[in-house]
Every structure is written in structure tokens, then in C-alpha cells.
C-alpha positions in Angstrom: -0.3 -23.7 -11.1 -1.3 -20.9 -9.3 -4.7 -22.0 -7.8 -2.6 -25.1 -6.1 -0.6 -22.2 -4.0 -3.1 -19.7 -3.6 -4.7 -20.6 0.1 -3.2 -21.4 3.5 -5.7 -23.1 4.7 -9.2 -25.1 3.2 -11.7 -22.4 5.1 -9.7 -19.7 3.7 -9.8 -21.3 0.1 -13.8 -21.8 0.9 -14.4 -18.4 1.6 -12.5 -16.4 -1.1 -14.2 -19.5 -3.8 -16.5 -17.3 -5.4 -13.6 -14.5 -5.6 -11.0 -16.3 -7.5 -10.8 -17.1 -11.0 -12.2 -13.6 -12.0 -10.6 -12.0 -15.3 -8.6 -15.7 -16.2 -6.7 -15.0 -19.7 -5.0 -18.3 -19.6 -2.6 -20.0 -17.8 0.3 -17.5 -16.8 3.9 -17.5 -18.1 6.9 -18.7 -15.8 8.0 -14.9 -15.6 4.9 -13.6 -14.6 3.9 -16.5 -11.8 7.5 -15.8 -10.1 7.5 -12.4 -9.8 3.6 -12.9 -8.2 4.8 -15.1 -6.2 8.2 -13.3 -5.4 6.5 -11.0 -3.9 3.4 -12.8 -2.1 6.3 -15.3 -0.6 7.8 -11.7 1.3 4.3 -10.0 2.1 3.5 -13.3 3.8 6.7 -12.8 6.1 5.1 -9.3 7.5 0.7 -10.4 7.8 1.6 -10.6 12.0 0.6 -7.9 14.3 3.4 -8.0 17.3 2.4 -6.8 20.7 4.6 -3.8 20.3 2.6 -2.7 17.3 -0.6 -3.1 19.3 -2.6 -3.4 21.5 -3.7 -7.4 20.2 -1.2 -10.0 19.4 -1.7 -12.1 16.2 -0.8 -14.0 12.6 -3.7 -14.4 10.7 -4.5 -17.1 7.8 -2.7 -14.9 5.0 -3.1 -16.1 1.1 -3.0 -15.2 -2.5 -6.3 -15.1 -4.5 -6.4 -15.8 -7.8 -8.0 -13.2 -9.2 -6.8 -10.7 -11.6 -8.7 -7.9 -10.2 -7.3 -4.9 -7.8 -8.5 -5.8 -4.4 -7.3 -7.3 -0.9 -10.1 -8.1 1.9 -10.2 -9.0 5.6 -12.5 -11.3 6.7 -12.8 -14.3 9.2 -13.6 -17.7 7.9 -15.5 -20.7 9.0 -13.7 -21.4 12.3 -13.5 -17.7 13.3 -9.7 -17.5 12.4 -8.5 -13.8 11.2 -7.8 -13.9 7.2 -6.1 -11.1 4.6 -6.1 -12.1 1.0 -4.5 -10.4 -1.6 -5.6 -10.8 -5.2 -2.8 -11.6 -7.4 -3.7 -8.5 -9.8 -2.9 -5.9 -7.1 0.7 -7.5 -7.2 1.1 -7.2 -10.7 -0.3 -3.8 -11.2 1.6 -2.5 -8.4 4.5 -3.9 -9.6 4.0 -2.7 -13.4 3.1 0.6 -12.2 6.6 1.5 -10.2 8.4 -0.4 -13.8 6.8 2.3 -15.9 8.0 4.8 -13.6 11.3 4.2 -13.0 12.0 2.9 -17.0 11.3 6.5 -18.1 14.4 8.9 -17.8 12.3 12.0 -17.3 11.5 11.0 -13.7 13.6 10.5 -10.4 16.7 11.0 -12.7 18.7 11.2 -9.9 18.2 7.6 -9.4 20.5 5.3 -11.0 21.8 6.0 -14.3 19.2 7.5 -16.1 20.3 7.7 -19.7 19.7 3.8 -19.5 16.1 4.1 -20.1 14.0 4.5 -23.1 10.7 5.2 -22.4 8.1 3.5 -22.9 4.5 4.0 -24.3 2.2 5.9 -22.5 -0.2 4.5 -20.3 -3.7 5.3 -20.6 -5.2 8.5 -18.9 -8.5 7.0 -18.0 -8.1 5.0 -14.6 -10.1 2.3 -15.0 -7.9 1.4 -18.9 -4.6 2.1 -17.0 -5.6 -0.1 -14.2 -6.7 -2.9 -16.6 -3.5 -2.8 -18.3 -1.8 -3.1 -15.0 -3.6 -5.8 -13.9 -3.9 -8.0 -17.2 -1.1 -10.6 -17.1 -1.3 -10.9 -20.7 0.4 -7.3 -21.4 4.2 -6.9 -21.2 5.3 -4.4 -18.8 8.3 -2.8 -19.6 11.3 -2.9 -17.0 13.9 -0.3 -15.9 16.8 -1.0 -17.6 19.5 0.2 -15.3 20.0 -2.4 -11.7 19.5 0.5 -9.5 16.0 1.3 -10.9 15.1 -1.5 -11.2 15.8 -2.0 -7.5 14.1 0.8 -6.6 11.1 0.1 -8.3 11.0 -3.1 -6.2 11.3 -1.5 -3.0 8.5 1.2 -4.1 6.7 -2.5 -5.0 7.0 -3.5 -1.4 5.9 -0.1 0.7 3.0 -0.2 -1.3 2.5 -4.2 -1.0 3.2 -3.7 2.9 0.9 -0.3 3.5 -2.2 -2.6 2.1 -1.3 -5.7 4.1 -1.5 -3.3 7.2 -4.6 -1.5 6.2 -6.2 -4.6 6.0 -4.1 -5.9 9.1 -5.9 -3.0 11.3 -9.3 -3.8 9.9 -9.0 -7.0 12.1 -7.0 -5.7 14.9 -9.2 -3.0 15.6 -12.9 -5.1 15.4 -13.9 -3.5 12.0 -14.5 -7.0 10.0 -16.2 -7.9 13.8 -18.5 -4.8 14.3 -19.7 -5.2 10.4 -20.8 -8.6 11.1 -22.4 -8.1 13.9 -24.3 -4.8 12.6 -24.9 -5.7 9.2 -24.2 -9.1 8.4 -21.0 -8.4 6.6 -18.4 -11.4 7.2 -15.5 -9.2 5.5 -13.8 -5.7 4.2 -13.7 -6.0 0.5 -11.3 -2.3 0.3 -13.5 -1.8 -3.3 -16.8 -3.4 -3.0 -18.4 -1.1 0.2 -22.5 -1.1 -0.4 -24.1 0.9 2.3 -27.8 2.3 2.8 -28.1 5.4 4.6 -26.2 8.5 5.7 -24.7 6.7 8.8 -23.6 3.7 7.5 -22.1 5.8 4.2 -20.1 7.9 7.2 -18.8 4.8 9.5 -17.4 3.2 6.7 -15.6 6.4 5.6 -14.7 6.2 9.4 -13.2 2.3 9.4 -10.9 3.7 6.3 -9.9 6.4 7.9 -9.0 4.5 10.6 -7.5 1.5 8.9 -4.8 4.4 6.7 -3.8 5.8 9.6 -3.0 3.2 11.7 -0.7 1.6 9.1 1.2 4.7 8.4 1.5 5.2 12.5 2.3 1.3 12.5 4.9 1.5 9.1 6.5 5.0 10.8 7.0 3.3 14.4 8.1 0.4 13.1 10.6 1.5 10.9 11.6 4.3 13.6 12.2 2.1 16.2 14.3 -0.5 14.7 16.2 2.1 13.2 17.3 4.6 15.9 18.1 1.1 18.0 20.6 0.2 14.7 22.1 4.1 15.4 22.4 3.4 19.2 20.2 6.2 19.7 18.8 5.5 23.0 16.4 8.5 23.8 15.4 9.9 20.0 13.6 12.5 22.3 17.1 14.1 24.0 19.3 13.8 20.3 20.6 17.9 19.8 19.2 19.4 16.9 22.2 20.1 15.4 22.9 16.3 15.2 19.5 15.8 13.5 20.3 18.2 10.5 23.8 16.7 10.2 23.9 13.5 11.1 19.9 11.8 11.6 18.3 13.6 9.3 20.2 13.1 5.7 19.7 9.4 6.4 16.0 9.7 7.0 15.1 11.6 4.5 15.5 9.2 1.3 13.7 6.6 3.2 10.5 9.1 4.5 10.7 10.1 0.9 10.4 7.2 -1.0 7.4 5.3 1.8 5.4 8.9 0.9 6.3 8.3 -2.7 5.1 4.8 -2.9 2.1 5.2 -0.4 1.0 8.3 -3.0 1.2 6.6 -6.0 -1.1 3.7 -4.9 -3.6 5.9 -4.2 -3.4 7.7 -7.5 -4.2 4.3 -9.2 -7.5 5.0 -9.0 -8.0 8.1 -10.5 -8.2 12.1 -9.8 -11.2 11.6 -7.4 -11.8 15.4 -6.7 -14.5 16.2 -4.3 -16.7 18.7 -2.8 -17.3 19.2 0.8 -21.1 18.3 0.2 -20.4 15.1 -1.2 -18.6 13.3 1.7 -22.0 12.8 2.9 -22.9 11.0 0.0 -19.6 9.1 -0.4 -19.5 5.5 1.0 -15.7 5.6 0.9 -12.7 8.5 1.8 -12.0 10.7 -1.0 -8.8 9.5 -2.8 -7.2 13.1 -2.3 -8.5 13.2 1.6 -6.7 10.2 2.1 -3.9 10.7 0.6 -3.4 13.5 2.8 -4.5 12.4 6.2 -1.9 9.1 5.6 1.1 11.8 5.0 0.2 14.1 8.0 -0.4 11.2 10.2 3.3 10.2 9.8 4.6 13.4 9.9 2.6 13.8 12.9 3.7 10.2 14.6 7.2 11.5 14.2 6.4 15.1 16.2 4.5 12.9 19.4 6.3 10.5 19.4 9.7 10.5 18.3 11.4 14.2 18.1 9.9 17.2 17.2 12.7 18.8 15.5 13.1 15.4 13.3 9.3 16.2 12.2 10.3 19.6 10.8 13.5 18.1 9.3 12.1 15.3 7.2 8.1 16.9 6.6 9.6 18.4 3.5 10.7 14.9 1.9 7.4 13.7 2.8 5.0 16.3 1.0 7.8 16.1 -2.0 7.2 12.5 -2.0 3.8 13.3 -3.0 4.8 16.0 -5.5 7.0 13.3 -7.2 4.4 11.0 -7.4 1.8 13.1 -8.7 4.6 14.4 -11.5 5.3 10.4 -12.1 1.0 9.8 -13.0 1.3 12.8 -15.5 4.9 11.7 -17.3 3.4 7.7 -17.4 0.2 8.8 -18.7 1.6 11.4 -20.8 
């Protein structure tokens, strides 16, 4: 069962007790506890933070809760050890939402063979239904009939799955779970259950999110960068001609800058619309949906300008902000 798997370690199962369990409809069906676990089993392979990521070196206590709820939290447990859980809902409705994407053939149709797909029912409008649809392990969702969809909704499963593991990753690398606790008795981050008092503590926490996207968009960018211009042979990204960038660098890049902004984009827009006004940051106890959205795109865009090539910036911004255009136009057609 899926309780007997869900913890690393008895402190961590402890902590996240009174977590689990939420939102049970039964035990689960074969299909539906491998592909949970599917993914959890490759997560788990990337909760580390290298030196070369940052400026802290660690692999925390990393485990599955079982809770059918969209969440993940950072926290330390008994013995002060660094923790992430993931609740097993955010798998599934991450994975169920890229599925009802990519089994329409009025989206990305130049994915795969598209006349493969029948589309299928809409999904509700209202983000709190869609996202209990999502998340309820009960409801069948519908999967892309043609292999190279299908594929590509599982890698648009993993950026997503990966860009929260960081977020939270960053909340313990850079003291936010430690300077809660300490300040207001908070022993974790829950990403969806802030409570604050007070204009200051509404605007730090807006500050520890802000912090915690951008850092693993920097993080996913360098990471990514670096392995890959060391596959190319590329020695000093910095000195490449420009001319080689547009012919050569830059039509590889692209498809990949595309589809992290694509997959980072649509997460966010699981929650909802959330338009603001610039008055009511002050009363917000967490980032605007829309501000973040954007800050996590320019940050990437930006990391690739400092650090990597400027000209490479200008190439691939375009498949970046189109990743977002995509991803909006994907809410509307699944939602109808």
C-alpha cells in the first residue's frame, strides 16, 4: 500500500502524520499507484543540492505523503534533518493535467501525430473543480493517444515535478524553514497554507517565494546549461560567434527553453486567473499567480544574459515568452 512507502525515515513519517490520509477515496488501483510512484521513484533521484548549485551542500530526508491534496512542504523534523514532502495529489494532478493537454489535437499539433487524438471532455473552468478532478484518484484521466505525446506530456510531468522539488529545495538552502522558526514558531513551508498577521510578515513571506521561484529557475537554467554546452564541447559559452548561436546553438535550445517555460507556466495556472491590483500586494500573504509567473520566466532569460551569452538570451527569449503563450492557450482549449 501506499502508506508502507510513503516516508524515508520514522521522524519524517512523525511529522507529516497529521498531513497524510487527507481526501482517502479507497485503496488506489495498480495503474494509479505506479504511475505515483513512477514518478516519486525519479523526483527522489534529483532532492540533493550539489556544491555547484550552491553555496550549501546537501540530500535531505525526501518522501511521498499520502495525501490527495495539491501541496509539497519543507520542514525539519525531530533530529533537525532537512525534509521535502510531496503529497501524492500534486503528482497526479500534474500528471493529468499535461494528459489532457497533449490528448487534444487542437494544441501543440506539431507534436507527434496529432490526428491520433480525440479530445476529451472539458475540464472544469472553476480552479478549485478542475483541481479536484486532477487530484481525485478515483476519476480516469484520459491519455494521449499517439507515443510521442504521450512522451511529451511526461517530460512536461517532470519540469513541473522538478521546478517544485527545487522551490522547496531553496526554502531549506537558503534558511527560510530556519528563520520562520526562529521568528514565528513555524517548524515548516506548507507552499499553500501561509497564515500571517501583519503587513510585514504578509510582505516577507511574499519575499521567501519570490526567492524560492527564482532560485530554482536560476538553479534548473544553470544546471541544464552547464551540462549541456560541456556535451557540445563548448568550452567558453561566453566567446561562441553569434553566427554559430543562430545556426548551430540556438535551434537546439530552443525546444528545450520552450517546453521548461511551458511546463513551469502551466503549473502556475493550476490555480486559477489570480489577477491583482497594485494595492493589494500589501494585503496578499502570497505572490500573485501572474507576478510569478513572470518573474520565474525573466529570471531565466536573465540567467542566460549574465551568465551564459548574451546574444543566446536574445536568441531563445522568444521561445520562452511563447512558452507561456502556449500554456495559457492550452488552460483555455482544456477548459473549453
Amino acid at each position: 500500500m501506499l502508506g508502507e512507502l510513503m516516508t524515508d525515515t520514522e521522524s519524517f513519517d512523525d511529522f507529516v502524520h497529521d498531513r497524510g490520509g487527507l481526501y482517502r477515496s479507497g485503496a488506489l488501483s495498480s495503474e494509479v499507484e505506479k504511475e505515483i510512484f513512477q514518478y516519486y521513484s525519479w523526483l527522489a533521484q534529483h532532492a540533493e543540492l550539489k556544491g555547484t548549485e550552491a553555496n550549501c551542500k546537501f540530500r535531505p530526508c525526501f518522501g511521498l505523503i499520502n495525501n490527495h491534496g495539491f501541496n509539497a512542504i519543507a520542514f525539519r523534523n525531530s533530529l533537525g534533518t532537512a525534509c521535502v514532502g510531496i503529497y501524492a495529489g500534486t503528482i497526479r494532478a500534474l500528471h493529468g493535467l499535461f494528459c489532457n493537454i497533449m490528448a487534444r489535437n487542437d494544441i501543440l499539433i506539431r507534436i507527434g501525430l496529432v490526428d491520433e487524438e480525440k479530445n476529451p471532455p472539458f475540464l472544469s473552468d472553476d480552479p478549485c473543480e478542475c483541481l479536484h478532478v486532477l487530484t481525485d484518484f478515483g476519476v480516469f484521466q484520459p491519455q494521449p493517444a499517439n507515443e510521442i505525446r504521450r512522451l511529451w506530456a511526461e517530460q512536461a510531468t517532470k519540469q513541473a515535478l522538478r521546478f517544485v522539488l527545487r522551490h522547496e529545495l531553496v526554502h531549506l538552502a537558503h534558511g527560510h524553514v530556519d528563520y520562520l522558526n526562529d521568528r514565528y514558531g513555524l517548524n515548516c513551508v506548507s507552499e499553500l497554507e501561509w497564515s500571517s498577521d501583519g503587513k510585514s510578515e504578509l510582505s516577507e513571506c511574499q519575499v521567501l517565494e519570490f526567492d524560492a521561484d527564482s532560485c530554482a529557475a536560476s538553479w534548473w537554467c544553470g544546471v541544464f546549461l552547464e551540462e549541456w554546452f560541456a556535451s557540445e564541447g563548448f568550452n567558453d559559452p561566453r566567446s561562441i560567434a553569434n553566427a554559430e548561436i543562430e545556426s548551430i546553438i540556438a535551434p537546439k535550445l530552443r525546444i528545450a527553453f520552450f517546453q521548461w517555460a511551458f511546463s513551469v507556466s502551466a503549473l502556475f495556472r493550476l490555480f486559477g486567473d489570480a489577477r491583482f491590483e497594485a494595492g493589494s500586494l500589501a494585503l496578499a500573504d502570497y505572490p500573485p499567480l501572474r507576478l510569478r509567473q513572470v518573474i520565474v520566466l525573466r529570471t531565466v532569460i536573465d540567467h542566460v544574459r549574465d551568465r551564459w551569452n548574451s546574444h543566446l538570451a536574445s536568441i531563445i527569449e522568444p521561445a520562452v515568452w511563447s512558452g507561456l503563450d502556449v500554456a495559457e492557450a492550452s488552460i483555455e482549449r482544456i477548459t473549453g
